[in-house]
N, C-alpha and C positions, 0 to 999 in steps of 0.2 A: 579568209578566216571567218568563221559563221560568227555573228551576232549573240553575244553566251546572252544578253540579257531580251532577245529579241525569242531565243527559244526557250527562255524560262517562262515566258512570260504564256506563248503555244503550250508548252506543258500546264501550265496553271490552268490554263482554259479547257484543255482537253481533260483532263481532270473535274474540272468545275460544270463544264458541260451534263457529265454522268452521275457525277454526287450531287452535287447542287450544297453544295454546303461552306465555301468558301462566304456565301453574302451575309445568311445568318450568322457564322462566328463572329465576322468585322462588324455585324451591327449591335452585336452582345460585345464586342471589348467596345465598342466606342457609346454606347447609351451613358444618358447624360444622368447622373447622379448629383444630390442636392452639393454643394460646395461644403459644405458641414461634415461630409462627410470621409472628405478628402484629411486625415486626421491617421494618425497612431494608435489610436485607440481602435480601430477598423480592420486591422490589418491579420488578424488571428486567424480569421475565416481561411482565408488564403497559405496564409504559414501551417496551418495546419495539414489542407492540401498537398502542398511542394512536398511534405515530411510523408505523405503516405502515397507520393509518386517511389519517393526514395525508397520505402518500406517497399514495395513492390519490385522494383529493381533489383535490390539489395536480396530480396528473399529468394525469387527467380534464381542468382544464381548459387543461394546456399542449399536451395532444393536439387540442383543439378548433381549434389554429392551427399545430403545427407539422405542417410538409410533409416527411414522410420519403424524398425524395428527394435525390443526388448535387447535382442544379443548385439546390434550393430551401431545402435545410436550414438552412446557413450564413444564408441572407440571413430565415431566419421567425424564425429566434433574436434576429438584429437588430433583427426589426421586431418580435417581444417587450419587447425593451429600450430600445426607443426612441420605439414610433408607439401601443402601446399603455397604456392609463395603468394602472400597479403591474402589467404584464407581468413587469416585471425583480424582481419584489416576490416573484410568485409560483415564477418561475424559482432564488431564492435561497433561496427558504424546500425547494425540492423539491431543490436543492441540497445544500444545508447539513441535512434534514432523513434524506437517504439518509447523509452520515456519521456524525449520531449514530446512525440504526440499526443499522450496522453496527458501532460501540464499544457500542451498547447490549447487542447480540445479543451481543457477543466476551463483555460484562462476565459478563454468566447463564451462559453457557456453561463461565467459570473458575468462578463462585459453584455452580454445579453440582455440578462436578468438586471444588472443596476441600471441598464438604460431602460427600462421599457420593450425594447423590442419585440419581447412575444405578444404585443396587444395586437390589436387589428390591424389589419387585415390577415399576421406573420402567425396567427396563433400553429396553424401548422407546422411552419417553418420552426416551429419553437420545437411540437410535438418529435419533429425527425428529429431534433438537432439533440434529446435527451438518448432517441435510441443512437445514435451516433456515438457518444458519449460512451453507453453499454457494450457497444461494438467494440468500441475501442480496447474496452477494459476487458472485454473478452477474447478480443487479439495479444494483449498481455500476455494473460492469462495463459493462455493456451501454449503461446510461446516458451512462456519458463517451463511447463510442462515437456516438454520436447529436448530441452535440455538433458531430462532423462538421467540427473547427476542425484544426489542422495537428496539434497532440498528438496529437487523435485518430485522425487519419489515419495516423501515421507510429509509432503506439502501437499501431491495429488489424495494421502490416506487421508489427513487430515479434512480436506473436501468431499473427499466420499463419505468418513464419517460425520460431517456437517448434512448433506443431502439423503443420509440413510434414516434420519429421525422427523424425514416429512410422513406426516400419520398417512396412513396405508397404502402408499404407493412408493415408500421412502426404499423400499427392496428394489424394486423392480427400475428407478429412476439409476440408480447405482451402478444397478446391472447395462442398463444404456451407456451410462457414462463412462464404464470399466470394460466394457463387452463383456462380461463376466463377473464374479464373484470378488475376483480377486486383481491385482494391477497385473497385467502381462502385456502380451506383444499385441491382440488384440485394443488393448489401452491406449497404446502408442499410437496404433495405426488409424483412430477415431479421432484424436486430438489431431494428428496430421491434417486429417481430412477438413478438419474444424478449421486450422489453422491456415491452412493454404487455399483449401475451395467455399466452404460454404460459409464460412465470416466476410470472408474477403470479399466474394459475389454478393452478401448483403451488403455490405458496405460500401461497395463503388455502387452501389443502386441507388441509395439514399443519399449519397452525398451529389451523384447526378440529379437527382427528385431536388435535391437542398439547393443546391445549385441554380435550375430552371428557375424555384419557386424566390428564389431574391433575385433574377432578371427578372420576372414579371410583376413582384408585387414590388421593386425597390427597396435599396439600401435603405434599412432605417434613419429616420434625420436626426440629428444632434439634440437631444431633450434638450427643451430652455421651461424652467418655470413658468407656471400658469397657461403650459396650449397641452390643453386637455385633448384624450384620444375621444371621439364621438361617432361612432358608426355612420350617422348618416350626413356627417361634413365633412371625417378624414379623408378619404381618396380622393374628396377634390381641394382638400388644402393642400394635400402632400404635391398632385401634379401644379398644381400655382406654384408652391417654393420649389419645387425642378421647374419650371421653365423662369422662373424670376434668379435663380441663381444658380440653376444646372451648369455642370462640368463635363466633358466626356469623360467617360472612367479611365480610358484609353486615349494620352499619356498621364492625364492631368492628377487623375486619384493612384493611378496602379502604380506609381513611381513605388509610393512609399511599402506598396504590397512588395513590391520586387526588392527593394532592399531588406526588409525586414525577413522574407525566403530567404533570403543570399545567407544574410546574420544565421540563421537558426540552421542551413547548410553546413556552414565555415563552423559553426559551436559543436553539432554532431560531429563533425569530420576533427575537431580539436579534441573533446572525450573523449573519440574511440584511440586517438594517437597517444595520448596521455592516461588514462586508464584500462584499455584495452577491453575486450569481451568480457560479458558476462559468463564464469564459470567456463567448463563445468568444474565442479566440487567433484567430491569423492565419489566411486561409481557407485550407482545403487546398488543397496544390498539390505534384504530385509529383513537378515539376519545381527545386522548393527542397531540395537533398536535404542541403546544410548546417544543418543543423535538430537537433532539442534535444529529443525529445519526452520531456515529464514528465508521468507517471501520476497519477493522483487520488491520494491521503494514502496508503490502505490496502495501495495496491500498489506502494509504492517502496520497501519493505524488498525485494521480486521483484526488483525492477529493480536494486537493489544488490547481489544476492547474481549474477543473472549478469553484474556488468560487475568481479567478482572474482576470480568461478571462471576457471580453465583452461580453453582451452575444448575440449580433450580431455574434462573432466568437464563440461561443461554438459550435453550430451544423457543421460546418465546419473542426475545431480540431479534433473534436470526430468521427467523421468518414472519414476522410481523412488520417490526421497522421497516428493512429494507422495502416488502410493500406501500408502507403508508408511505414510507419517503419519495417511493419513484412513484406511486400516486400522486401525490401533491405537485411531482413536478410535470405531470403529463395533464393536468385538471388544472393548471394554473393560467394556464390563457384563459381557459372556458369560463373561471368565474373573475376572470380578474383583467379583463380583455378592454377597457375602458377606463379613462381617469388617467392619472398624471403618469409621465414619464420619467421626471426628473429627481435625483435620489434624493435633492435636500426633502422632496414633499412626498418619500416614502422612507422613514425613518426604519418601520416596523422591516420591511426587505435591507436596510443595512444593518441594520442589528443581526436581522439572521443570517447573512451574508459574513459578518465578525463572527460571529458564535461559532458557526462550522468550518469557519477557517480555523480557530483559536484551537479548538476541539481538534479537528483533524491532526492539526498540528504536533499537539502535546503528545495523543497517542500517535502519529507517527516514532516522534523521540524518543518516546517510550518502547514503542517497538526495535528498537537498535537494540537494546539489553535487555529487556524485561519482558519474560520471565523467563524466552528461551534460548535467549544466548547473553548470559550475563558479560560483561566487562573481565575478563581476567587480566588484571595487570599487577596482581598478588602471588608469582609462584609458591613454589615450594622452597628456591634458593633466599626467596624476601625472608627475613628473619622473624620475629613477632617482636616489636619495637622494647624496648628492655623498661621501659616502667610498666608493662604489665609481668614482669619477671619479679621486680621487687620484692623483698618479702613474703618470696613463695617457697613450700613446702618441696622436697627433693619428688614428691608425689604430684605436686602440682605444675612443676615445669616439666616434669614429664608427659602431660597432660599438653604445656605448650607444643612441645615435639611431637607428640602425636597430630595435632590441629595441622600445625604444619606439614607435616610430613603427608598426611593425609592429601593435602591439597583443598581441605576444609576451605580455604580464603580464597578460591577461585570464587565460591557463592555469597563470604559473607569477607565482610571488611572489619578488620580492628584499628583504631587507630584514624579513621580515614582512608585506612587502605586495605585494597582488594575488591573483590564481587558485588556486584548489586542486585542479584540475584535472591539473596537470601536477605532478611534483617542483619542490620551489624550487632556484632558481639561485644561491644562497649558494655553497654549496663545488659545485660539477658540477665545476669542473675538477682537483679531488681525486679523484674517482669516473672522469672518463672522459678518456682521451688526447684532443689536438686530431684526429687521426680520426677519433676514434669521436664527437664533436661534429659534423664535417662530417657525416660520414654519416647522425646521426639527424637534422638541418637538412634534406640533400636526399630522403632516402628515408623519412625516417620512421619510426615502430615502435610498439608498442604501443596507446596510443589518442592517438598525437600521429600526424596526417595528414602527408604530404609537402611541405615548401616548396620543393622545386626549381623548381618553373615560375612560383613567388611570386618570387623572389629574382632579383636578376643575380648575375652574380660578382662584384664589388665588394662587393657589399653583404652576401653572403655569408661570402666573406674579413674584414671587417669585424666581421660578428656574433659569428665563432666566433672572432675573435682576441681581444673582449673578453671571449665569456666562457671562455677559456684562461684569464683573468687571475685567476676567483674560486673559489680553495680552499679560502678562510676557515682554519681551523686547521690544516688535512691538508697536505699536500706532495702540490705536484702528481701529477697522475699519470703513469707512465709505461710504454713500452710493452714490456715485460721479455723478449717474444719478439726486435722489434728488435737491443733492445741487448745481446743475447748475441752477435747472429750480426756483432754491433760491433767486438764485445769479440776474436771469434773470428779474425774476420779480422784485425785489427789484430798479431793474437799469430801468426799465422801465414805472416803476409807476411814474405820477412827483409831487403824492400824500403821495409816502412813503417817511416815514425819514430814512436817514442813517443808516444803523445798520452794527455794528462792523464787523471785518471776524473775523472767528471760524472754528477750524479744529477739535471742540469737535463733536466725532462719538458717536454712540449707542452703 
């Protein structure tokens, strides 16, 4: 019986012989890194990695079936989910597996920046690790796109009309991004190409480059207060503390990368089992234009911040911020490449580091309901709670019934209940005259649409006379241009009689 470990050992070498690559790999896992850095906090780099072995695998075989076409997309997804057996298995893990790389990539990126790390010698290493970041976000991106379901459809218009108001190139950019005028099957098949060859070949480029460039400049070491970075005494303090307390990376530090892989493995493969696939939704159709489109997680803090702005400043934000902001993080080694590493002696970088967490945050939450997918947990069968019934005219609960019936309290809440979409109807008729009720009924304004051609006049009469009726604490309101020129007349005629004052409003 031949010797199995005697000819593995012949195959190794015949092998190693013609590549020659076997000594360099074993000398990259086993180089000796400072002991500081054998830590938890290190381990992001890597987890990020394992997650975009798995995106590649994972997507490999969803490309074997899906059809990047307008007429066929929608319906390969289904037959993903439906005709083939753990399609939707794999679909969920390739789902749920692009959003922890994206929190994974966000996490290293701050663990980065509160240590120090992009100073000298890494300022590079910083520079790639921002467009890695973009990549990433643009692997998202692209991704929900493909999905090809009404979000995405009505997500990718949204995008074009965001990229169509860049001054004079904003046509022709659109026209790149759509293949045309309009979203079609040309659309789809650019995103594909986006999403499977030319993101993906930048990004295993740079994360190769990312890669070399911390074996040869090393693991950043542990910030400790007061060891300043100094260009011309770093690289020889850093090789003193590796060889006064160097580790091989290879077992001593990678343990804790391999388990922390494993963890972020086993959690992917737990949400796609527990939550299953992202969509699709409804098929597109863009002839449904009362539609609701909601972004993937990472981009609905976007979506909230322009359904806030003025929209005088939206074109502004949208293409300036983003500049200044990815400026600042690509120019930030270059002016800031020296001096301390340690976050108690950079307050000013943890403050910014809270701010834009805090901020991200609030409009992410805000983007679950606000402004385009309100909260409806107010049907039509919920009642209108019976102390706004009280004391109301056979005209005015009629007005109740209409509200309801309408579905009015999907957007606004009475009570504490219903939509958050609109202002709640507690006190509105404290805030607005019975005019300016009619008026925003038939014409609308803000992100409330028109009901003139939804309503008769009955019904209309009805709506706005109940809710004339709820100021809750305030005193009606009233219309002070009005009843001046009331007032004036009445004092000027020497024909009129008297008439009382009254601070009875609409």
């Amino acid at each position: 019986m031949p010797d199995l470990k005697q000819t593995g050992i012949e195959v190794y070498n015949w092998f190693e012989q013609r590549l020659g690559l076997g000594a360099p790999v074993i000398a990259a896992a086993e180089h000796e890194v400072p002991s500081s850095t054998s830590s938890w906090w290190y381990v992001f780099g890597s987890g990020a990695t394992v997650i975009l072995i798995l995106q590649i695998v994972t997507g490999i075989l969803l490309a074997l079936v899906y059809a990047p076409s307008a007429g066929n997309a929608w319906s390969s997804l289904e037959f993903l989910d439906h005709s083939i057996r753990l399609g939707w298995f794999i679909r969920a893990i390739h789902g749920w597996g692009s959003d922890f790389m994206v929190a994974i990539v966000l996490i290293h990126l701050v663990q980065v920046f509160t240590f120090g790390a992009y100073k000298f010698p890494r300022e590079l290493t910083w520079i790639i690790g921002v467009f890695l970041l973009l990549l990433t976000l643009g692997m998202a991106f692209t991704g929900q796109v493909l999905r090809f379901d009404q979000d995405a459809y009505w997500g990718l218009g949204i995008g074009a009309s965001i990229l169509s108001r860049v001054p004079i190139i904003g046509g022709q950019l659109v026209d790149i991004m759509l293949g045309g005028p309009i979203i079609a099957g040309p659309t789809l098949s650019r995103f594909f190409a986006l999403h499977v060859f030319v993101i993906p070949g930048i990004l295993l480029a740079m994360v190769g480059l990312h890669v070399w460039m911390v074996l040869r400049l090393g693991i950043n070491e542990w910030p400790m207060p007061g060891r300043i970075v100094d260009k011309k005494t770093y690289v020889r303090n850093y090789h003193a503390l590796t060889e006064e307390t160097g580790i091989p990376f290879v077992p001593d530090a990678a343990w804790k990368d391999a388990i922390f892989a494993a963890a972020m493995i086993l959690a992917v493969i737990a949400c796609a089992l527990y939550f299953g696939p992202f969509g699709p939704t409804g098929q597109p159709d863009p002839t449904i234009i009362q539609t609701a489109p909601k972004p993937d997680f990472f981009f609905l803090w976007l979506y909230a911040v322009l359904a806030y702005l003025p929209p005088n400043l939206e074109t502004p934000v949208l293409f300036i911020a983003p500049v200044l902001g990815i400026g600042a993080m690509l120019l930030l080694p270059i002016f800031a490449g020296e001096g301390e590493k340690h976050w108690s002696r950079r307050p000013v970088a943890v403050l910014m580091i809270t701010v834009i967490a805090v901020a991200l945050g609030v409009f992410t939450r805000l983007g679950t309901y606000t402004p385009w997918s309100p909260i409806m947990n107010a049907w039509t069968s919920d009642a209108i709670p019976p102390a706004y019934l009280h004391n109301r005219t056979p005209l005015e609960r009629s007005g109740a019934l209409v509200l309801q019936n309408k579905q009015c309290r999907n957007c606004h809440s009475i009570g504490g209940e219903g939509g958050l979409r609109g202002p709640a109807l507690d006190a509105v008729a404290g805030h607005m005259t019975e005019d300016q009720i009619f008026r925003q009924v038939l014409q609308g304004g803000g992100n409330m649409p028109a009901y003139g051609n939804a309503l008769n006049p009955s019904e209309t009469t009805a709506l706005v006379r109940f809710l004339s009726t709820l100021h809750g604490d305030l005193s009606p309101a009233i219309d002070a241009s009005r009843r001046m020129v009331q007032s004036s007349d009445s004092t000027s005629s020497p024909l009129s009689s008297p008439q009382p004052a009254t601070t009875t409003g609409h």
